[in-house]
VOGU-3710 file (C-alpha; in Angstrom, 3 decimals, decimal comma):
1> xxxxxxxxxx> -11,755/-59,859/-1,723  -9,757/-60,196/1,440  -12,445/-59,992/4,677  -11,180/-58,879/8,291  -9,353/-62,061/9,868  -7,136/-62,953/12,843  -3,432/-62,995/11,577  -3,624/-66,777/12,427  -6,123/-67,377/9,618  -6,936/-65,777/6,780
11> xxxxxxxxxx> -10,349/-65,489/5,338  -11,508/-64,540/1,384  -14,379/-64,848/-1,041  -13,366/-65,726/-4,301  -16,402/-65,842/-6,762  -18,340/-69,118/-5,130  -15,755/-70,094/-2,944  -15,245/-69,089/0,646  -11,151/-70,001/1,130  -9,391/-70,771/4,737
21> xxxxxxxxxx> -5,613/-70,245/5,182  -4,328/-71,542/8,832  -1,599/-69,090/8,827  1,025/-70,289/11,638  3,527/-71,648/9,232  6,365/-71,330/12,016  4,320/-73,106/14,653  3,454/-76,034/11,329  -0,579/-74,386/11,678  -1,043/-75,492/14,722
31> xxxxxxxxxx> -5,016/-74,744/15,934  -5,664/-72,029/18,551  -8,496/-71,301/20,067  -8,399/-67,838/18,402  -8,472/-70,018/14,742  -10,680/-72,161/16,274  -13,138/-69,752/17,226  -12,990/-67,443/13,979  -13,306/-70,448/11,918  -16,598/-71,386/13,051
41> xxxxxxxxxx> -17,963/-67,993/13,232  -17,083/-67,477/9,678  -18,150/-71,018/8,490  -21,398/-70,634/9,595  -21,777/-67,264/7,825  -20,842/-68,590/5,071  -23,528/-71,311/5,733  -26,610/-68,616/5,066  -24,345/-67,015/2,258  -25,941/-68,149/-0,979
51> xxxxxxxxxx> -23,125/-66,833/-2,833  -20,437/-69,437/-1,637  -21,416/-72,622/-2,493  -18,055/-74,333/-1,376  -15,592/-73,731/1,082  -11,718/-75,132/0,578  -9,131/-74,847/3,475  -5,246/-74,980/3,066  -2,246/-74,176/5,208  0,541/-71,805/4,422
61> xxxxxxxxxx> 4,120/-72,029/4,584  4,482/-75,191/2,334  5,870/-77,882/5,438  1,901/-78,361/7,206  -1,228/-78,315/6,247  -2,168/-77,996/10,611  -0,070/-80,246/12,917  -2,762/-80,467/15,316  -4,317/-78,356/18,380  -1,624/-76,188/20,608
71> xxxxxxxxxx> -1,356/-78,978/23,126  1,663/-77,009/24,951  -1,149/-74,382/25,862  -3,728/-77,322/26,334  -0,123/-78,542/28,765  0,509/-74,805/30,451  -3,469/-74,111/31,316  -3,698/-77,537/33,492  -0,221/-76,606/34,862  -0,967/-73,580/36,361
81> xxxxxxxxxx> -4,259/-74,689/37,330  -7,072/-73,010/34,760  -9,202/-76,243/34,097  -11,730/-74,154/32,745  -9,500/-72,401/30,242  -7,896/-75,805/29,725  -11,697/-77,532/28,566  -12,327/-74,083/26,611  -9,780/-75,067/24,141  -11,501/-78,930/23,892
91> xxxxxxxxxx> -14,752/-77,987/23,481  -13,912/-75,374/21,254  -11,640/-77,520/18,836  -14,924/-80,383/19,064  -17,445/-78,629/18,285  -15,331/-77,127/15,053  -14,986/-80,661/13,884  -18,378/-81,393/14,815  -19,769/-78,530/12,608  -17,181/-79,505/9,752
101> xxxxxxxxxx> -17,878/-82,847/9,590  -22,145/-82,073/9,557  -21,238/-78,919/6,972  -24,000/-78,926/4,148  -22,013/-77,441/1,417  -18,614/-79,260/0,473  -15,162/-78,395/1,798  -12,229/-79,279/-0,301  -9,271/-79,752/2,008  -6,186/-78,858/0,096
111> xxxxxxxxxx> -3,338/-80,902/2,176  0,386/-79,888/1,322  2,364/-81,406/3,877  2,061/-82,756/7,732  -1,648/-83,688/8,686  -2,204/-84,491/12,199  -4,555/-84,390/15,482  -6,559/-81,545/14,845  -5,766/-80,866/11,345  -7,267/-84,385/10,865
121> xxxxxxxxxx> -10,384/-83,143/12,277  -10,813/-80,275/10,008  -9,956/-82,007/6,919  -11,113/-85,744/7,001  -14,676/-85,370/7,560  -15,618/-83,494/4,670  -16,269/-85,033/0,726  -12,607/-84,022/-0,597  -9,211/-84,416/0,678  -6,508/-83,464/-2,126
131> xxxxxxxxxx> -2,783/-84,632/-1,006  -0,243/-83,481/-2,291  3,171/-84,933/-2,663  4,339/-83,849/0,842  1,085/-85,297/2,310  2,103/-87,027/5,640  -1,292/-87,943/7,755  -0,508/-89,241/11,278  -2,442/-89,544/14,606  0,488/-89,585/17,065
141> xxxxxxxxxx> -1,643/-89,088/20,336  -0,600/-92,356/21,885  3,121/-90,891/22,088  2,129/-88,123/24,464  0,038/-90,283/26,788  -3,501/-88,856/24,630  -5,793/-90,626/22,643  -6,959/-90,607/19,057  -9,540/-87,996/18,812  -11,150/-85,002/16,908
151> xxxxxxxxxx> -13,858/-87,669/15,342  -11,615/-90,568/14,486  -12,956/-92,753/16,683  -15,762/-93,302/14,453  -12,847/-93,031/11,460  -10,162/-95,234/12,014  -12,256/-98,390/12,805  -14,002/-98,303/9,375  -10,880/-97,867/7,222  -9,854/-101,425/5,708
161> xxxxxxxxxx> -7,965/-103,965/6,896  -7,453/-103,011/10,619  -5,522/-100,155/9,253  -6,820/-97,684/11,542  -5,875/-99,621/14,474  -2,649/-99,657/13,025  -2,529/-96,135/12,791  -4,438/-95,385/15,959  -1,712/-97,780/18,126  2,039/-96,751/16,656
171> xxxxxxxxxx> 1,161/-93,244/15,396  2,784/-94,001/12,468  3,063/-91,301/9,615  1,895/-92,576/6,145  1,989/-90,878/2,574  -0,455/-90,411/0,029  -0,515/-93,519/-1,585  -1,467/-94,946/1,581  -4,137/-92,125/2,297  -5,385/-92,942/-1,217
181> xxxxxxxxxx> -5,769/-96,657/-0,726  -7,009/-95,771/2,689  -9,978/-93,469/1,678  -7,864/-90,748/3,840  -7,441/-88,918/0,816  -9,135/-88,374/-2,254  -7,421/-86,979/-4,697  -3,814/-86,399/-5,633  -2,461/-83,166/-6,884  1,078/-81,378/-6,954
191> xxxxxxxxxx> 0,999/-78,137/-4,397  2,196/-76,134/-7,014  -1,324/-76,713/-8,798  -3,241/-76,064/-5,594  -3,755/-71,823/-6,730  -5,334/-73,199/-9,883  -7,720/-75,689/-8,263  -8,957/-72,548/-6,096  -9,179/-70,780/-9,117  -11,233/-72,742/-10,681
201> xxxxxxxxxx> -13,211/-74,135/-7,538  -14,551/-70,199/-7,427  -15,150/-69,367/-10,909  -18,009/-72,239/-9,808  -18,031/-75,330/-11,784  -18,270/-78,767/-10,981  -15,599/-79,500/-8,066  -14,296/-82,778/-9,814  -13,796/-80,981/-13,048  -11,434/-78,832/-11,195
211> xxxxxxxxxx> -9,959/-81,363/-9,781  -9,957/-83,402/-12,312  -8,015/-81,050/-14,665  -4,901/-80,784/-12,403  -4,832/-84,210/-10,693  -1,607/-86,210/-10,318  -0,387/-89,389/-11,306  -2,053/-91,433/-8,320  1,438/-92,413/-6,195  2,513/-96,036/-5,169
221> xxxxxxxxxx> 1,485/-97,221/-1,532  4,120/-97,108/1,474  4,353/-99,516/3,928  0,757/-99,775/5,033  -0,243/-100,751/1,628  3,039/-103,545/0,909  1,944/-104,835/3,913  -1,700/-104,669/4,226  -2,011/-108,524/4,937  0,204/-108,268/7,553
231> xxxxxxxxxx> -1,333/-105,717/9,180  -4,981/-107,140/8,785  -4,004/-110,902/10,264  -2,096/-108,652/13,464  -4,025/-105,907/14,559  -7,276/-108,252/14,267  -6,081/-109,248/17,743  -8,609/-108,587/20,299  -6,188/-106,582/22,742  -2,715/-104,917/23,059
241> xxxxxxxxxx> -1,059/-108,009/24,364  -2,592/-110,023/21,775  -1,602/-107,609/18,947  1,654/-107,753/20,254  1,965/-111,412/20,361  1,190/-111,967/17,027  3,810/-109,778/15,779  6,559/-111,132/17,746  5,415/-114,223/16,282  5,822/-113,285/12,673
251> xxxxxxxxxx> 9,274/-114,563/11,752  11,770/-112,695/9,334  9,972/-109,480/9,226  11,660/-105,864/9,917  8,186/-104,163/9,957  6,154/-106,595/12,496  9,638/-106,293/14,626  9,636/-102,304/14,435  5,650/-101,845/14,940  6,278/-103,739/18,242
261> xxxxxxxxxx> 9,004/-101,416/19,672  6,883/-98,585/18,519  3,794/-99,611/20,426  6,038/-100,610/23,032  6,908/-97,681/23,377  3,716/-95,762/23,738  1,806/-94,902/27,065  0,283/-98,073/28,250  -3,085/-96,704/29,182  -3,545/-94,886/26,062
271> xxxxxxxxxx> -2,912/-97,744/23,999  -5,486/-99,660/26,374  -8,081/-97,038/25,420  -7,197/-96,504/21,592  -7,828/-100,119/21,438  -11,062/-99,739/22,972  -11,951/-96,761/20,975  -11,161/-98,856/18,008  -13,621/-102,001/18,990  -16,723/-99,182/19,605
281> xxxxxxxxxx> -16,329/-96,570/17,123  -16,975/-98,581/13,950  -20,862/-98,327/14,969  -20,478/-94,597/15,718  -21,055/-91,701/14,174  -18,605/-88,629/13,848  -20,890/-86,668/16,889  -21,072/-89,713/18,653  -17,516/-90,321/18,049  -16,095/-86,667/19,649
291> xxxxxxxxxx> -18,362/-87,102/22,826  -16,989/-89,935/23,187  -13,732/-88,388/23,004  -14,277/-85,708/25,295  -15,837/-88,020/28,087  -12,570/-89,642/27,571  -10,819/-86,468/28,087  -12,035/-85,651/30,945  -10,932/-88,784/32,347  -6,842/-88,565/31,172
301> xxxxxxxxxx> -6,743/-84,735/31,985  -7,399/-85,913/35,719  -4,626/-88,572/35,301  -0,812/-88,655/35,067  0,495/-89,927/31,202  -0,964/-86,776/28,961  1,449/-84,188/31,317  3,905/-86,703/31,457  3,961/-87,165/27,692  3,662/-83,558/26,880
311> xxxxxxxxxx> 6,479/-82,781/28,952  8,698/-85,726/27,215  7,965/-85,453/23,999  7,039/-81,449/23,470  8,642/-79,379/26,866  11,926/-81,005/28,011  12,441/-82,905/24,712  14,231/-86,024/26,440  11,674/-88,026/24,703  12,153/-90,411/27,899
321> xxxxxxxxxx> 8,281/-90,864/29,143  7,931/-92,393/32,723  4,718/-93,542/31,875  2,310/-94,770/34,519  0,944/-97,616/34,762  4,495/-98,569/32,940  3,310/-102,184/31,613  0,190/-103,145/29,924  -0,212/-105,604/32,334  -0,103/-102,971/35,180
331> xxxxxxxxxx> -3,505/-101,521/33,006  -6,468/-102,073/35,025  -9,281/-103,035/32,263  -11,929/-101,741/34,645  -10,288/-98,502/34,600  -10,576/-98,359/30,699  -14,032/-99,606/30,638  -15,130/-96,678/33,184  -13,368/-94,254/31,185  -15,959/-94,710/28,184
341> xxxxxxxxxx> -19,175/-94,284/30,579  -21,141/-91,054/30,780  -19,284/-88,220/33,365  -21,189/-87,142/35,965  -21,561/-83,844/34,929  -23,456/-82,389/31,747  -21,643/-83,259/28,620  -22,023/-81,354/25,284  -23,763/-82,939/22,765  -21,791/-81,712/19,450
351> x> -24,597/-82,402/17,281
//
C-alpha cells in the first residue's frame, strides 16, 4: 500500500520491502530538506517494523537517480543571511547519510541514471548498489569551490588504485563498468528490470536471488578502468602540484593532458583540501568521515570559492569562476591544515 508522503518522495510497503522514490524528476531528485527529513523519520520506523526486512530506494523520471543536495537553497540561505537555516540543511542531509550508512537491515539502491553529491550519500554506503545502463556516478564538488562530502571521505581513499583521488580532484563522471571495477556499484541491471527486482525483493527471498535473476551482462570499463595504471603512478603524488607534474610529464597522452586542464580548472583551495581529505580518510570511518566534513564546512561557508562557484557554475551560468586564492601556489597549507581541526563550537557527532 501507498503510506502518506511529501510529494517529493514517495513512500510504500510492499510485502517485506519498505520502497523510497525521490520524486523531483524535473529538478534530476535533487535532496531537500523536506526529503531529507521524511526520509529519516520513515527509515527509522521502518527500523522497529519487523515486517520490512529491506528497504530499496530509486529515483523517478528515468534521467537521475538524486543529483545531489539543493545547493542553490544551501547558496540563497547564506545570501540573505539565515546561517542557521543554511547549517539546518547540512546537518540534516549528514545525519541521513550517517543513519544510512549504520542502517541494520539492507538497502538496495536501484541507480538509473546521474548519481552525485548527496545521492552518493544515500546510495553508496549501504550492501547493494544496482546500476543501470544510464548509471553516471560523479562527485563534482571541487567545480563549485565545495569539497567531496556526504561520507566519501572515508570512501574515495579506499577505492583502488588512487581512483578516488582521481575522482575526488577532476569531478569526473564515470559509468558502470567503472563503478563495477570500482566497488561503486554492485550489480548491473537494465532499468526496465528494476519493477521486477522490487517485486521480487518484497515477495521476501534472498536479495541476490532477485538480483541475480535479472542481472545484466557486466559492461566494459571507461576511461578509469583503460587507464587505471596511469591513474595509480599520477595521483600517488603527494600534493596538487605534484599530481600535476606528473601528468604534464606523461608524453603522448590525451587523457593525462585533459585531467590537467580539468583540475586546473577547479577552485584551488578545494582541491588543496580534497587532497587532504584523501591522505586522512582511508583510516576513517563513514561517521568519522561526515564530521569531518562538516568541520570542514563550516570553514568554506565562512570563505569566498563555494558562493563564488555556486554562482558560476549553477546562478549566472558563465561557468567563469574567479576563484580565490586563484593559484595553488597562492594556497596557504596552514590554512588547509586548520580547516581539518575541531571548531570551536559543539560539533554533532553523527554516530
Amino acid at each position: 500500500m501507498t503510506e502518506p508522503a511529501t510529494d517529493e518522495v514517495l513512500f510504500e510497503t510492499r510485502g517485506s520491502l519498505g520502497l523510497v522514490t525521490l520524486n523531483r524528476p524535473k529538478a534530476l531528485n535533487a535532496l531537500t530538506l523536506g526529503m531529507i527529513r521524511a526520509m529519516q523519520d520513515r527509515l527509522q520506523a521502518w527500523e522497529s517494523d519487523e515486517s520490512v526486512t529491506r528497504v530499496a530506494v530509486q529515483g523517478s523520471g528515468g534521467r537521475a537517480f538524486c543529483a545531489g543536495g539543493d545547493v542553490r537553497r544551501i547558496y540563497e540561505a547564506a545570501k540573505a543571511g539565515q546561517t542557521a537555516a543554511m547549517f539546518t540543511i547540512w546537518r540534516g542531509e549528514y545525519a541521513l547519510v550517517a543513519l544510512m550508512a549504520r542502517y541494520p537491515k539492507p538497502i538496495i539502491a536501484l541507480i538509473d541514471g546521474i548519481v552525485m553529491g548527496g545521492g552518493v550519500g544515500i546510495s553508496v554506503h549501504g550492501p547493494v548498489r544496482v546500476a543501470s545502463e544510464a548509471y553516471a556516478f560523479a562527485m563534482p564538488e571541487v567545480g563549485i569551490g565545495f569539497i567531496p562530502d556526504v561520507g566519501t571521505t572515508a570512501l574515495l581513499p579506499r577505492l583502488p588504485g588512487h581512483a578516488g583521488t582521481y575522482l575526488a580532484l577532476t569531478g569526473s563522471r564515470i559509468g558502470a563498468g567503472d563503478a563495477l571495477a570500482l566497488g561503486l556499484a554492485t550489480h548491473a541491471a537494465r532499468a526496465a528490470d528494476f519493477p521486477a527486482i522490487l517485486d521480487a525483493l518484497a515477495a521476501g527471498g534472498p536479495i541476490e536471488q532477485a538480483l541475480a535473476a535479472h542481472a545484466a551482462p557486466r559492461p566494459e570499463g571507461g576511461s578509469v578502468t583503460r587507464e587505471a595504471a596511469l591513474i595509480a603512478a599520477c595521483f600517488s603524488a603527494e600534493s596538487v602540484p605534484a599530481i600535476l607534474a606528473r601528468l604534464d610529464a606523461v608524453e603522448g597522452s590525451d587523457f593525462a593532458a585533459e585531467t590537467a586542464r580539468t583540475i586546473r580548472l577547479r577552485s584551488p583551495t578545494s582541491l588543496c583540501l580534497a587532497r587532504e581529505q584523501m591522505r586522512r580518510g582511508a583510516d576513517m570511518t563513514v561517521p568519522e568521515a561526515i564530521r569531518t566534513e562538516y568541520r570542514l564546512v563550516t570553514r568554506i561557508m565562512r570563505g569566498h570559492d563555494f558562493y563564488e562557484g555556486v554562482r558560476a557554475v549553477l546562478v549566472d551560468k558563465d561557468n567563469r569562476p574567479a576563484w580565490q586564492p586563484a593559484t595553488l601556489d597562492a594556497v596557504d597549507p596552514n590554512a588547509i591544515r586548520a580547516a581539518f581541526e575541531p571548531a570551536e563550537e559543539p560539533e554533532p557527532r553523527f554516530s
